[in-house]
N, C-alpha and C positions, 0 to 999 in steps of 0.2 A: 248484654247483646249490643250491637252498635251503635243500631238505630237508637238505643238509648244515651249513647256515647255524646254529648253535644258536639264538642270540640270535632269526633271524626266528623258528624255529619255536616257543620261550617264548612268543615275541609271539602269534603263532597262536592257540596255544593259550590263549593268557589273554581273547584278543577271542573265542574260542569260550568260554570258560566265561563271560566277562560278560554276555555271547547271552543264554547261559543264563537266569543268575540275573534279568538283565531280562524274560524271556522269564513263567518262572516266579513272580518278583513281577505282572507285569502279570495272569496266570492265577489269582492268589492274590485281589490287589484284586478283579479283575472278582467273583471268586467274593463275593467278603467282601461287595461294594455290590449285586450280586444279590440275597444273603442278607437282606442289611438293607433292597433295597426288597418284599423278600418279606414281611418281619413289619412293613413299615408306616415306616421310617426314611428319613428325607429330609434335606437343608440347607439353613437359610435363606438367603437374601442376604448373610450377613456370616459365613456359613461353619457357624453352631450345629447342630451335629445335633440333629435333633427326630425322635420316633415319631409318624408318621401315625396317622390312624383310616382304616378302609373303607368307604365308602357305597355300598350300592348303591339305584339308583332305576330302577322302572316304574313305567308307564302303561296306563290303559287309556281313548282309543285313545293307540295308540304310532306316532309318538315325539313328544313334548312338551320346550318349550326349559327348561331347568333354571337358577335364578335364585340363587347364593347372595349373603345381604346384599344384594340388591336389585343384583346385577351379573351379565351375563349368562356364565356357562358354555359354555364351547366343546363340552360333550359334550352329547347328548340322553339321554331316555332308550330301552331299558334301555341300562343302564352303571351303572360302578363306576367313584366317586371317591375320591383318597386326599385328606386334608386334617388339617390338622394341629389336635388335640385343641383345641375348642372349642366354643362354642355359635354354633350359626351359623340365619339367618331362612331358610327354604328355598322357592319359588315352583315349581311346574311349571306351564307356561304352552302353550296352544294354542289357534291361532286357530278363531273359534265357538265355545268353551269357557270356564266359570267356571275361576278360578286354583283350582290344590289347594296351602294352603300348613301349615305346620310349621314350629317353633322344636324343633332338635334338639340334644343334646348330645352330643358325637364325645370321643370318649377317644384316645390313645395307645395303637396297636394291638386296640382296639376294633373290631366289625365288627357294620354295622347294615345292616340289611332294608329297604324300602319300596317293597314289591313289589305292596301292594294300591290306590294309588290310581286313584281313577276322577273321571276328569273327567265333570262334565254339559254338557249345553249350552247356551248362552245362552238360547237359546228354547227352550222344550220343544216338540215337534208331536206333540199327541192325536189318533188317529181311532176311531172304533168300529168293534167287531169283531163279526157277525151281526147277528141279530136284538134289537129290545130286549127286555128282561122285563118283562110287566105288570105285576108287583109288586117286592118286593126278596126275594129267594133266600133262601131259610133258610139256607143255610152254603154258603161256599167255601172250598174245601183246595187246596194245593198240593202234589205230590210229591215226597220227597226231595231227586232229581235234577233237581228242580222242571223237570220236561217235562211232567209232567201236571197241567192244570188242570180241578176236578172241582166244577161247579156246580149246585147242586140247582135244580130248575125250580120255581118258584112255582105253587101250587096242586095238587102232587102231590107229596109227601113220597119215594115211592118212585123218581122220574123222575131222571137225572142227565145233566148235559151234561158229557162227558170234551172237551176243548180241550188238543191237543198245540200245544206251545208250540215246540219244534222247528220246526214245519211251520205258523204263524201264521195260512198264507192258506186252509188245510184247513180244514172247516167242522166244526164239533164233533159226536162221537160221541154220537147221543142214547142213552142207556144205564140200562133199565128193571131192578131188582130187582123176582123174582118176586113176584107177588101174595100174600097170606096171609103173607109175610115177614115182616113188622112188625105187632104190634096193632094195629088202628083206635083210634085216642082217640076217646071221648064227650065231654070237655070240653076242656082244653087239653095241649096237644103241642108238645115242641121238640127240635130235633136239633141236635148239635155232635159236630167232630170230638175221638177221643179222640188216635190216633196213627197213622202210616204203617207199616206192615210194611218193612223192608230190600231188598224186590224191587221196588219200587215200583209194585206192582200193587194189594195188599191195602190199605186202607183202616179201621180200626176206629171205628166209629160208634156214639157213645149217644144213646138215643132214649126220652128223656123222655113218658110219659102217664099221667093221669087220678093223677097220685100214683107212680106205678109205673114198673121203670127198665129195658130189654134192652138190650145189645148186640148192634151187626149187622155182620158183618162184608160190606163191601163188594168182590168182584172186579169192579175198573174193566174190564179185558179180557173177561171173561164172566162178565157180571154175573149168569147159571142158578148157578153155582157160589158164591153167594153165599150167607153161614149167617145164622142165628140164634145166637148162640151161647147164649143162655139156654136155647133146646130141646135145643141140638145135647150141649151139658155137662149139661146138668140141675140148671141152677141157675134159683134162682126169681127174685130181686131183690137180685144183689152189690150192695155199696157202689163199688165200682170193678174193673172187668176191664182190668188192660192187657198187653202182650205181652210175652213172657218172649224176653228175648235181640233184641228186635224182628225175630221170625219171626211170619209170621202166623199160623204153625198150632201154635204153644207160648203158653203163660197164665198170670198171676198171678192170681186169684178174692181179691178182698177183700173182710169183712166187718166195717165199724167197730162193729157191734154187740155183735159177740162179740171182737171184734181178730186173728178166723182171715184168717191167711192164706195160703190154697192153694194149689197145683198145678195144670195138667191138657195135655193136648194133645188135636189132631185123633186121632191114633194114639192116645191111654189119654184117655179123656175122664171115667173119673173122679177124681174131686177127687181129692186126696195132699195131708196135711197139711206146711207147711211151715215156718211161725211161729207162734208164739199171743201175744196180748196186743198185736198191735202197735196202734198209735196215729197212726203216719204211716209213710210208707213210698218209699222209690226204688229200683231195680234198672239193671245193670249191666251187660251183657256176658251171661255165662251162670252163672245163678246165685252173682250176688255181690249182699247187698243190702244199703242203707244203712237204719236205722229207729229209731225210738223207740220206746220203751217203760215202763210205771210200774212194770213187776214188779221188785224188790229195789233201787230207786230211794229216796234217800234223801227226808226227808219234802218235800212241795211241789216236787219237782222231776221230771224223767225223766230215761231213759237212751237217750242214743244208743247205738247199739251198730252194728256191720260185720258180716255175718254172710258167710264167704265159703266155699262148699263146706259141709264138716262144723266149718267153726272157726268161731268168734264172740267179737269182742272187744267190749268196751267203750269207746269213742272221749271222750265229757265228759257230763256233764251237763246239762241245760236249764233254765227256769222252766215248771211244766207250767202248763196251761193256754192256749187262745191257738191260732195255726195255726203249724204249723214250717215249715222252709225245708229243704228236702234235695237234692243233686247229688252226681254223683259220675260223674269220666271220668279217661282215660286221656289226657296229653301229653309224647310222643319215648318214650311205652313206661312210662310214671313214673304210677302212682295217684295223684288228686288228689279230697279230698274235700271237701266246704262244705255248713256246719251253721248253721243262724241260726232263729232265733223272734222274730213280731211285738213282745212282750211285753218280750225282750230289746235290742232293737235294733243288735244285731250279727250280724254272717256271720262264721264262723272257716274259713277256707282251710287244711287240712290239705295237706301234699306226702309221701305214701307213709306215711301211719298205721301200717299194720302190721306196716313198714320198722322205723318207731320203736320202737314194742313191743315184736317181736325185738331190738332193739338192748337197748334199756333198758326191760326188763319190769316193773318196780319206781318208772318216772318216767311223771307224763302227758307226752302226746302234747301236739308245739309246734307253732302255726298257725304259718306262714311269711306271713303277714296276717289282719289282723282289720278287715272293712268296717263303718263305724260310717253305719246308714243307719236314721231313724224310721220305725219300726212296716214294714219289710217287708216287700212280698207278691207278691215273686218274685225266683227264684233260677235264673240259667239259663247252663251255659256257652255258647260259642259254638259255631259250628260247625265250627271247627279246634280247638275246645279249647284256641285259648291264653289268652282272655280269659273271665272270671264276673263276670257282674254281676248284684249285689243292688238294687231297686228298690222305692220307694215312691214314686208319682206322677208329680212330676219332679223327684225325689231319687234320684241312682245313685248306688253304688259300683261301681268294677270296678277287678278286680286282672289286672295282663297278668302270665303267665306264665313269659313268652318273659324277660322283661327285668326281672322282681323289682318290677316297678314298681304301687303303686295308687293309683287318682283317685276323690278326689270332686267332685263337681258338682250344679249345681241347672240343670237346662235350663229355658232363658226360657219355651219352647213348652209352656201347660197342654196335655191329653190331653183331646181330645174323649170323652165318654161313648157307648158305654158301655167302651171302653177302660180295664181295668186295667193294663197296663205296655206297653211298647212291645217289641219284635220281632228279634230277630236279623235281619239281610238278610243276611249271609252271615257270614265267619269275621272283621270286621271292623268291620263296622259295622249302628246299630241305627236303625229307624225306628220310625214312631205318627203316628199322622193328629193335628194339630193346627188348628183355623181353618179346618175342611175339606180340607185339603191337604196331603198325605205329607212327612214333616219326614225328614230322612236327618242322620246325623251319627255320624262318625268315634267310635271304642270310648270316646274321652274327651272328648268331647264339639267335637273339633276340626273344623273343615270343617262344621257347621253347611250345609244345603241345604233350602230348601222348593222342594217339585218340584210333581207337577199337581195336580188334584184328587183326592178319594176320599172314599172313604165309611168312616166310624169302624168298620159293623160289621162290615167284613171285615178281612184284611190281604192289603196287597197282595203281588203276586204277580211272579216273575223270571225272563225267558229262562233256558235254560240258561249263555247265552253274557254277562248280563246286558248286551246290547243294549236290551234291552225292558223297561218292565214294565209291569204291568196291573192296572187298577184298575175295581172295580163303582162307578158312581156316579148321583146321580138323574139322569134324563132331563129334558132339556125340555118333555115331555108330561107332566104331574101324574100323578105316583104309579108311572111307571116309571123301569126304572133297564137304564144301557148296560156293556158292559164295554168299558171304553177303553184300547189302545195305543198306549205314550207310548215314544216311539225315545227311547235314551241317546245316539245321535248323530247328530251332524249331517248331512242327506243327501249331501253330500261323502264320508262314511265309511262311508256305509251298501253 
């Protein structure tokens, strides 16, 4: 019998442990080439291992054909490509559609995002939306969660058209602030928005007259509940009211004349003193502020200074005189702050100041960039917080966040007046009417888009879903003006 056999059963036994060891090298490899196509590692044609990079790409509409080096890609988008560290021409391509294109740089084991493009369409189609306005509207605002569109009616200051943008083909909410609300002006009168409240119902409005300045706080939903807040605090003529925490019923009271800067809420409506001597000023979250200051400021200069809770640091120095530039948000949890003056012609990007401080209480605080941009006169993050850009005309700076990177640039398109700087449209990219016409373009100025018409003195305005957007512009009738909606896609998508 065999098993009696010695010689077979050695044999046996030896083709069961080669099993084996085949068995468990083959479990070994797969693991190993698993592994390495996990972190990005590939083989060329002639066998060299190479570390991939990751791309991934959306669209919006989706899916769009994906072109690198001008040759077409078997994947659409979204997807994720692996390719190997380089700099490669990128196209995303759909038909009806302008191309969205990009020169990217891909690392070894790198892993890159581009998640925001938006394709336009080749043709834009405008139509008007109501009625037209006999004259041009003293101010249009949009809401945070930009669903509410909130237009003042010409020839009544108090009168507002709310236009949910949600719901396009609903006819807008005509929405009246009580009477005696506002002083009558005897000579001249102007209103602008100062800022949204977080619930996207409240409204804060300054309402410029005969010399003299109130804030009104606007409830778009019921518009009875709407304040005065100069009466309602018992303040005469601040220099600036705006919202503490962006709640509608908490307050910062500023006065440039004294440099008090106050307290107050719907709940305790009298003032509380909070800073003295400021000079400029930004706020943050809940009680954290960034500001300047001349008090113990060496000669000819000021002091920035952080002021968060009961602490208050000192951040640099400035050149006093001139207007400053102040920001300050929060990106992946991380404090970023940005300091610049016209005078100076820099922005300094701080990454976690007070990080620093604590670290090295005895060293200044290091910008992790500094935007070199002439005479400055705005300073704004975006609205994901990962880009700030500094602006003078059509001179940016912007530093991206995400990826250490910053651009300057000089955009071809001058800025129609009375346009001081152009606009965040979302967390990506920045618009401004130029030649009458909505100019759109990528955080660094890439993708480059002139879209419909508009009018300079508004900005325009974005679906929630940014299908839409919408623009006041003059009428064909002398001296009125339409609000036009201009589809982002083609009615195949629609």
């Amino acid at each position: 019998m065999d098993y009696l056999n010695v010689q077979k059963t050695r044999r046996h036994h030896l083709v069961i442990m080669v099993g084996y060891v085949l068995i468990a090298t083959a479990i070994v490899t797969g693991t190993l080439i698993l592994v390495q196509l996990a972190y990005g590692f590939g083989l060329t044609k002639n066998g060299t291992v190479i570390q991939n990079g990751s791309v991934y790409f959306s669209s919006q509409p989706n899916p769009a054909d994906i072109y690198i080096n001008g040759k077409l890609n078997g994947h659409k988008t979204n997807t994720r490509l692996y390719l190997p560290g380089n700099i490669y021409q990128v196209k995303l391509s759909r038909s009806g559609y302008r191309d969205w294109q990009r020169t990217i740089s891909l690392y070894g084991g790198s892993v890159e995002h581009f998640d925001y493009p938006l394709l336009i369409p080749t043709k834009l189609i405008s139509k008007k939306i109501g009625q037209p306005y006999p004259s041009a509207p003293g101010l249009v605002t949009q809401s945070p969660d930009r669903r509410w569109l909130v237009v003042q009616e010409p020839g009544s200051s108090l009168t507002f058209d709310v236009y949910d943008l949600a719901n396009p083909a609903k006819a807008p909410v005509d929405t009246a602030l009580p009477a005696g609300i506002a002083n009558k002006a005897t000579s001249t009168e102007s209103w602008q928005v100062d800022e949204w409240a977080d619930d996207n119902q409240h409204v804060l409005l300054q309402h410029d007259f005969d010399g003299k300045t109130e804030y009104i706080l606007l409830d778009r939903n019921d518009p009875t509940q709407s304040l005065n807040l100069n009466a309602t605090l018992s303040i005469s003529s601040p220099t600036a009211v705006s919202l503490n925490n962006k709640k509608y019923d908490q307050y910062y009271l500023y006065d440039s004349t004294s440099g008090a800067l106050q307290t107050a809420s719907l709940s305790a409506p009298t003032a509380a003193a909070r800073l003295d001597h400021v000079l400029a000023f930004k706020s943050y979250g809940n009680d954290t502020i960034l500001y300047v200051t001349g008090t113990s400021s060496p000669s000819g200069k000021v002091l920035v200074k952080l002021a968060s809770g009961n602490q208050t640091s000192d951040l640099r120095s400035l050149p006093s005189g001139g207007s400053y530039l102040l920001d300050l948000t929060q990106y992946s949890g991380t404090p970023y702050v940005a300091i610049g003056a016209a005078s100076l012609n820099k922005v300094y990007i701080y990454r976690d100041p007070l990080g620093q401080l604590a670290a090295q209480p005895d060293h200044a605080i290091v910008p992790v960039q500094v935007l070199h941009v002439v005479q400055p006169n705005y300073l704004s993050f975006s609205t994901n917080a990962q880009f700030i850009v500094a602006e003078s005309g059509q001179q940016f700076g912007v530093y991206d966040i995400e990826n250490k990177t910053g651009f300057n640039y000089t955009s071809p398109a001058p800025l129609d007046a009375p346009q001081s700087h152009a606009s965040w449209m979302d967390g990506d990219r920045l618009v401004y009417v130029s030649g009458g016409k909505l100019n759109m373009a990528d955080y660094d100025n890439a993708n480059r888009q002139t879209l419909m018409l508009a009018s300079s003195n508004y900005v325009a305005a974005f679906s929630p879903n940014y299908n839409f957007v919408y623009s006041l512009v003059p009428s064909a009738t002398a001296g009125q003006f339409d609000l036009e909606q201009t589809s982002l896609l083609i009615p195949a998508d629609q």
